[in-house]
C-alpha positions as CSV (number, residue, x, y, z in Angstrom):
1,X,0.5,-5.1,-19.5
2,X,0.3,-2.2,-17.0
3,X,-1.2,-3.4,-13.6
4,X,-4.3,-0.6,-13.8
5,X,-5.4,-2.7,-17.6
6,X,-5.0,-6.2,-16.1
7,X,-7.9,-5.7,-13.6
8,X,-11.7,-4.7,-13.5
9,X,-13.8,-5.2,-10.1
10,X,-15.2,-8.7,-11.5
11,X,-12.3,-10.1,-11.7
12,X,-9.9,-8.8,-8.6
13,X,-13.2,-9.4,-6.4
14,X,-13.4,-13.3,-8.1
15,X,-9.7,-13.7,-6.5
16,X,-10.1,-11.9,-3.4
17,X,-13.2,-14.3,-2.6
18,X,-11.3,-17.6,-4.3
19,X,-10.6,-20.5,-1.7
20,X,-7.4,-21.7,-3.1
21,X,-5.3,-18.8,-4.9
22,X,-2.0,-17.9,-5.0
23,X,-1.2,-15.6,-3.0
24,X,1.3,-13.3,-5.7
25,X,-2.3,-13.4,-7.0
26,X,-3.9,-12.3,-4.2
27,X,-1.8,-9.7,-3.2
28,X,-1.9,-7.7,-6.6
29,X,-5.7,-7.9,-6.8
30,X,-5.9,-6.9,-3.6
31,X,-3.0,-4.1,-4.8
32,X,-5.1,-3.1,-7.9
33,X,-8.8,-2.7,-5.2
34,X,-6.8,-0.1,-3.2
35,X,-5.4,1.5,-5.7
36,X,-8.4,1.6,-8.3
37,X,-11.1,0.1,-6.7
38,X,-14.6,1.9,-5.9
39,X,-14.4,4.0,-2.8
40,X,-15.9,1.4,-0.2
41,X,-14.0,-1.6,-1.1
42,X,-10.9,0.9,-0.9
43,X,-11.4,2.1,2.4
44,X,-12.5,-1.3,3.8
45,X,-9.0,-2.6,2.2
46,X,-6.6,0.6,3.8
47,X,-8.2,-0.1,7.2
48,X,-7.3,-3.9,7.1
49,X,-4.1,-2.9,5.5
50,X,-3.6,-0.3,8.4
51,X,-4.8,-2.9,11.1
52,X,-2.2,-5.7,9.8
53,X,0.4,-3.2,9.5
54,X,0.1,-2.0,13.6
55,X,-0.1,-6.0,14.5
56,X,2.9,-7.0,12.4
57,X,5.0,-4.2,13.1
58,X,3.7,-2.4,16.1
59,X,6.7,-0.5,16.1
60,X,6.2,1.1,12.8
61,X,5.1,4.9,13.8
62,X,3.0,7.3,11.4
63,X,5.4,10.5,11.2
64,X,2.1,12.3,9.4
65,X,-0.7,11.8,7.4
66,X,-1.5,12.6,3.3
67,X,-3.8,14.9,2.2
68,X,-6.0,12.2,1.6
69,X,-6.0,10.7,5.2
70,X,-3.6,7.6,4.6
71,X,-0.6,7.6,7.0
72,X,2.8,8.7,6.1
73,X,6.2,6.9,7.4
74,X,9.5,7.5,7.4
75,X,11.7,5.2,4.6
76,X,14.4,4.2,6.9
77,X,11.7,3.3,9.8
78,X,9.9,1.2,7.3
79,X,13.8,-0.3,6.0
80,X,14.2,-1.2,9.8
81,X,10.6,-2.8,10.3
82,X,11.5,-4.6,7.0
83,X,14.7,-5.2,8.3
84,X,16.0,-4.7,4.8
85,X,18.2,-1.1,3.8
86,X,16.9,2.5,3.3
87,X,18.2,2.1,-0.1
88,X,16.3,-2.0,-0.9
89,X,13.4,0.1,1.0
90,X,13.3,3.2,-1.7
91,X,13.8,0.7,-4.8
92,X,10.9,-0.9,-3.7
93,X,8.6,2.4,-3.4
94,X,10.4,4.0,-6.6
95,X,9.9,0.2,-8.6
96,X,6.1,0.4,-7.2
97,X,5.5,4.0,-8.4
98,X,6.9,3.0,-11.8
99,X,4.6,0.0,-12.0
100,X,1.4,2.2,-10.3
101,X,2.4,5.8,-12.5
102,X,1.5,7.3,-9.3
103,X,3.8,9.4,-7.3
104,X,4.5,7.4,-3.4
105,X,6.8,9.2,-1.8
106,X,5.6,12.3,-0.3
107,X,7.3,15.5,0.7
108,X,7.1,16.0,4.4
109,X,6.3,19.2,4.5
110,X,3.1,18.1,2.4
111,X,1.5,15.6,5.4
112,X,-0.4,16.7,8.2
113,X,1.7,16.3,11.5
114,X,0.4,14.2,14.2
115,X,0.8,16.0,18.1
């Protein structure tokens, strides 16, 4: 079953506020709110997403941002952060797009620059 069937709000929202889940679980109905969630609990999800992501790996840099405001990085700074290869780091993304059927990798010329 594709990920964007096996949720509603109900239920990712049950497991989000669950004591004692797994945290797989946790993780893909947090991954299932951003990506098809109602607006608010989206943006309240990318901001903690964004916050973790600048504590964990403070040296993780934007290089841009989408037209839709989320940030935009670089695949081998990510590898590096990840401390895994450019090419485990684009598997990832590419198996991720597969699984969402939404397009992740954007074309730099497509982001908004930061100055």
């Amino acid at each position: 079953m594709e990920l964007k069937n096996k949720w509603d709000v109900d239920s990712a929202m049950q497991v989000l506020q669950h004591q004692t889940v797994d945290a797989k679980l946790w993780a893909e109905a947090v991954e299932w709110l951003i990506l098809y969630g109602p607006d608010e609990i989206r943006e309240i999800l990318l901001n903690s997403s964004g916050t973790a992501t600048h504590k964990c790996f403070p040296e993780l840099q934007a290089k841009g941002y989408a037209p839709d405001g989320q940030p935009c990085y670089n695949v081998e700074d990510l590898a590096k952060s990840l401390q895994i290869s450019e090419t485990e780091a684009r598997e990832m993304i590419q198996k991720k797009e597969k699984s969402h059927q939404i397009h992740h990798f954007i074309d730099e010329k497509d982001t908004m620059k930061l100055q």
